[in-house]
C-alpha positions in Angstrom: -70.4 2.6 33.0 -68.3 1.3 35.8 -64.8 2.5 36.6 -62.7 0.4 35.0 -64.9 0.0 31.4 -64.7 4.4 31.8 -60.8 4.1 32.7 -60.5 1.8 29.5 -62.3 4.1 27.2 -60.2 6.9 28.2 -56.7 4.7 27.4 -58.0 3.8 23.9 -59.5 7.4 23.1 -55.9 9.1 24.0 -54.3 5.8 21.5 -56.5 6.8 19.2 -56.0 10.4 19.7 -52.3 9.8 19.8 -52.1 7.5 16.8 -53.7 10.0 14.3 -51.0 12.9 15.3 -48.1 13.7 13.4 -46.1 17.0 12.5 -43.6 18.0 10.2 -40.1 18.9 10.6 -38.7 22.1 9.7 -35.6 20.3 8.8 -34.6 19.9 5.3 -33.8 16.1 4.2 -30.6 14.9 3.9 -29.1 14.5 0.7 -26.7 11.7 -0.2 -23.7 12.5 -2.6 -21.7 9.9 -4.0 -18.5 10.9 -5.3 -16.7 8.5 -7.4 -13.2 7.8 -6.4 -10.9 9.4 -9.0 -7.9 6.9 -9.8 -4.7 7.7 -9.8 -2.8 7.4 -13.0 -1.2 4.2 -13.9 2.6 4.3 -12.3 5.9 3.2 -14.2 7.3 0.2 -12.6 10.9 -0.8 -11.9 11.4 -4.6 -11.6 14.3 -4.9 -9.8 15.2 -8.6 -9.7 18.4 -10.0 -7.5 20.5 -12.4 -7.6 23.5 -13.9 -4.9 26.9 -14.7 -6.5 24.9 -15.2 -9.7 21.7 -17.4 -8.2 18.1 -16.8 -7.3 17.9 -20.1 -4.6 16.3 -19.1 -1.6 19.0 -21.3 0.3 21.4 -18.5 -0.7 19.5 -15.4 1.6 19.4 -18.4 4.4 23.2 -18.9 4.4 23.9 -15.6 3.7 21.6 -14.6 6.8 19.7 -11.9 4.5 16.0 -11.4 5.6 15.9 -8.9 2.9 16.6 -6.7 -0.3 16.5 -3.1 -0.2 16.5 -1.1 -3.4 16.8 3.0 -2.4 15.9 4.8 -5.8 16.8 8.6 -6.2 15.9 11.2 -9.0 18.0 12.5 -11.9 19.0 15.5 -9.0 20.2 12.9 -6.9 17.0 13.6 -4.3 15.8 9.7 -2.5 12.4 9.2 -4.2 12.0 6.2 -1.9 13.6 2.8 -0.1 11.2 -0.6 -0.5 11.9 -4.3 0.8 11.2 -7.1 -0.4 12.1 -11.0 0.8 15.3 -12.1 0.1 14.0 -15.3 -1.1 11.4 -13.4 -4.0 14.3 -12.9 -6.0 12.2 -9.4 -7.8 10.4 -6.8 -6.6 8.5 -3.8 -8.2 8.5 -0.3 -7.3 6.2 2.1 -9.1 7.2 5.0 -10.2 6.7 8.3 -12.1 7.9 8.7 -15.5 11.3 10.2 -15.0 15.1 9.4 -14.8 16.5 7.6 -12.0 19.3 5.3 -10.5 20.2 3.7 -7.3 21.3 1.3 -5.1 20.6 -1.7 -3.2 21.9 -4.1 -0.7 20.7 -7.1 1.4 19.4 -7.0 5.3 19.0 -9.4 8.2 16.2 -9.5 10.2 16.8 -6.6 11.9 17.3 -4.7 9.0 21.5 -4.4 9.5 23.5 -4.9 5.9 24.4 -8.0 5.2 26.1 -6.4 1.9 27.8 -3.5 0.6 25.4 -1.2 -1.6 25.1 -2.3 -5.2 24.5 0.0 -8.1 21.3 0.4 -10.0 22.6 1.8 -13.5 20.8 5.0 -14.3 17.1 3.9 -16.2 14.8 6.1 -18.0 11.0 5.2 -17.3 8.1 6.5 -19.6 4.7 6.6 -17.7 3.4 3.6 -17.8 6.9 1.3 -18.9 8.0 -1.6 -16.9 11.7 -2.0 -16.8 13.6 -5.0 -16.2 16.7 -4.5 -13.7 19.3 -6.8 -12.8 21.8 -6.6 -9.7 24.0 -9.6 -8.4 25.2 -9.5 -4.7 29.0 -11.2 -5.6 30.3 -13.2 -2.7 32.8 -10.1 -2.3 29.8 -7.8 -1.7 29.2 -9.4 1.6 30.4 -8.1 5.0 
């Protein structure tokens, strides 16, 4: 056998070898647990729909110079639950809630979130869990600053 025929035996003897090794690791597998999200209950909603001097035209929040509404809701304690925005020019805008008691107040913003109106009253509302409730405010020309 000449050198390189013995040098080639050797290389495919240790593949060989090699090939038909294996071991076992002391490591347990991995298991994969899947939890399922758990949803959150469905919320009460407050539909809080606007109006400027008695119309919903989005040329009103343009001449006006109102960006947006802002509707700050606060508990039967008087505590702030919460302050959302919405467009001017949606005209509505609804804010979940828990089932509880609540009033508020809102006013319109310009761009750089400044009032463009005095705060208007929400009249005190009573949600259950899962009611929607319908609430009307008008920004009257002498709301405006």
């Amino acid at each position: 056998m000449n050198r390189p025929s013995a040098l080639l035996s050797v290389v495919l003897g240790l593949g060989a070898s090699a090939s038909a090794c294996f071991w076992e690791s002391s490591e347990p597998p991995q298991r994969t647990v899947v939890v399922e999200p758990t949803l959150p209950p469905a919320a009460a909603t407050l539909r809080l729909r606007w109006s400027i001097d008695g119309r919903s035209d989005p040329n009103e929040c343009i001449k006006a110079q109102a960006a947006n509404a802002e509707v700050s809701v606060v508990d039967r304690f008087g505590r702030e639950v919460g302050a959302w925005q919405q467009p001017c020019g949606y005209f509505t805008m609804d804010v979940p809630l828990t089932g509880g008691t609540y009033s508020g107040s809102a006013a319109l913003l310009d761009s750089a979130g400044r009032p463009r109106t005095t705060r208007v009253t929400v009249d005190t509302f009573t949600l259950g869990e899962r009611d929607v409730i319908d609430v009307q405010v008008d920004f009257p020309a002498s709301s405006f600053l």
